[in-house]
Each structure stands twice: as structure tokens, then as C-alpha cells.
C-alpha positions as CSV (number, residue, x, y, z in Angstrom):
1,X,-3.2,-8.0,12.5
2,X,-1.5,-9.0,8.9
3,X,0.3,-5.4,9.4
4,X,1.3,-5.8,12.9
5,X,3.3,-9.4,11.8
6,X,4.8,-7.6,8.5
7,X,6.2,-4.5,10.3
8,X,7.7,-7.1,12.7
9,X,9.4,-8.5,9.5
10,X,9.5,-5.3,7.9
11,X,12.0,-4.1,10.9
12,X,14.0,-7.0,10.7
13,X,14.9,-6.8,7.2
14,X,15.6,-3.8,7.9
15,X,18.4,-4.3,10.8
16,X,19.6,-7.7,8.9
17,X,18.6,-7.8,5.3
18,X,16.7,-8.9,3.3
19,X,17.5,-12.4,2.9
20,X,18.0,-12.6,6.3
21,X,14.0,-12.0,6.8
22,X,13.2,-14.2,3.7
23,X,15.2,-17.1,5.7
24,X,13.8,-16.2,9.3
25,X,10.1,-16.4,7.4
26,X,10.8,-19.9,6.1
27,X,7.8,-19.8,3.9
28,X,8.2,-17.6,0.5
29,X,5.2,-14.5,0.7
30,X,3.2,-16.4,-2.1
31,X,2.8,-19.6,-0.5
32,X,1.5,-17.8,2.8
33,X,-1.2,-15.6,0.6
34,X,-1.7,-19.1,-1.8
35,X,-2.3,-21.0,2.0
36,X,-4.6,-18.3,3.3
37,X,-6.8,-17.8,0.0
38,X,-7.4,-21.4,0.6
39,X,-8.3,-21.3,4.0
40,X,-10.9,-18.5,3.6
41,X,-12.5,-20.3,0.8
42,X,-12.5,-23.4,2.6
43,X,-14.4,-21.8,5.7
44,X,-17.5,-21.1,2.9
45,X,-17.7,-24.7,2.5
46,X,-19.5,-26.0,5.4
47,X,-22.2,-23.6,5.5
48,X,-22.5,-24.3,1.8
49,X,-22.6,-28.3,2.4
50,X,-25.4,-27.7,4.2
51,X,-27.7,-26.2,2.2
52,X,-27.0,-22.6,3.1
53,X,-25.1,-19.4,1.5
54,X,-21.0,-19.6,1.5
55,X,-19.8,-17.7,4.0
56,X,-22.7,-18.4,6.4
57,X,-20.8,-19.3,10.2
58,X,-21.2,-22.3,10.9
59,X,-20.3,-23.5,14.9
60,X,-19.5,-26.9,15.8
61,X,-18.5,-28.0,19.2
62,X,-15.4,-30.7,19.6
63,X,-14.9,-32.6,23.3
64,X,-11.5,-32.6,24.9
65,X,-10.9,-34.3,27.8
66,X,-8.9,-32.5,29.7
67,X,-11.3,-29.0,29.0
68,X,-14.2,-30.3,27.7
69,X,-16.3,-28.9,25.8
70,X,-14.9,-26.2,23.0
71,X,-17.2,-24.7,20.4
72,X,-15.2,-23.9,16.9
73,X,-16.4,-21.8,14.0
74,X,-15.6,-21.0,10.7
75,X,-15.9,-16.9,11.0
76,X,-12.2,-17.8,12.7
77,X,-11.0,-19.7,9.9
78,X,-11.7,-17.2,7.7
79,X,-10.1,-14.6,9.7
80,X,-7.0,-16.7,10.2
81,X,-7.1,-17.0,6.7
82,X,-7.3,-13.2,6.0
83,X,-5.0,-12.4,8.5
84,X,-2.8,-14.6,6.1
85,X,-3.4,-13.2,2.9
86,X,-2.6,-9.7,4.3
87,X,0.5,-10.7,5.9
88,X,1.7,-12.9,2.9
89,X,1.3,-9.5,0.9
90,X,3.1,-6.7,2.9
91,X,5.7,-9.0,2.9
92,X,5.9,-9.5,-0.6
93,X,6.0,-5.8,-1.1
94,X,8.3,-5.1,1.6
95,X,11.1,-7.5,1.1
96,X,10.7,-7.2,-2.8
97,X,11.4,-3.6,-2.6
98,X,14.2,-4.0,-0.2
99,X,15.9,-6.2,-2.5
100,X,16.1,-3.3,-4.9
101,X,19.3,-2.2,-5.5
């Protein structure tokens, strides 16, 4: 998935520049790898809070009105942070080597 949303920048650096993708992205590649780094480690936490190994999925279900009931996990955090961290990287690649004159 990281892939897929970098060749989506990727081609649009490559019809408008460069800094035209860095400004479009709004937030620089390190920040986006720094942000999900943090949210897979943080997804470790709950399982290990409770006495078992980091990492371990923990479920948790939240009531909404309007749906009812929705059961969350941290196996999607962790994805949604990988899916970061990949992205954040490509990008840093890609538009760094574009910017090379």
C-alpha cells in the first residue's frame, strides 16, 4: 500500500516537479516515517500494559450511537503505521533523487 501512495507522488513529481509534490504532500518524508515509527511502537503497548508480549493484538470494542457497536484493534494501528513508514521512505528517495540536478 506505502508503494501504491508513493508512485501516486512519484508521477506527480514527475509531471510538476519536485517541489511541486513536496508542497502537495504538506508533510516533509521524515516526519511521516518519524509519525509512523511511533504508531507501530505504540500499538505494542497495550498488549504489553497488560501483562502480555508487545505486539500481542489486542481488540477493544467502542459504542457509537448512530452504528453501535465497533470492535478496534491494534494489528491496524500497526499496519497504518507501516503503511506509513514505507510511504514516508519511497518518498524520501524519490523526490530526493529528483531534486538531483
Amino acid at each position: 500500500g506505502g508503494l501504491t501512495g508513493a508512485a501516486a507522488f512519484a508521477l506527480y513529481a514527475i509531471a510538476y516537479g519536485p517541489g511541486q509534490a513536496r508542497r502537495l504532500l504538506r508533510w516533509d518524508p521524515h516526519e511521516i516515517i518519524g509519525f509512523g515509527l511511533g504508531l507501530a511502537i505504540l500499538s505494542g503497548l497495550p498488549a504489553l500494559l497488560m501483562g502480555e508480549s508487545f505486539l500481542a493484538g489486542k481488540w477493544f470494542s467502542i459504542n457509537i450511537v448512530a452504528i453501535g457497536a465497533l470492535d478496534l484493534g491494534t494489528p491496524i494501528l500497526f499496519d497504518v503505521g507501516v503503511y506509513l513508514v514505507v510511504l514516508g521512505t519511497v518518498l524520501l528517495i524519490t523526490l530526493t533523487l529528483a531534486e538531483e540536478d
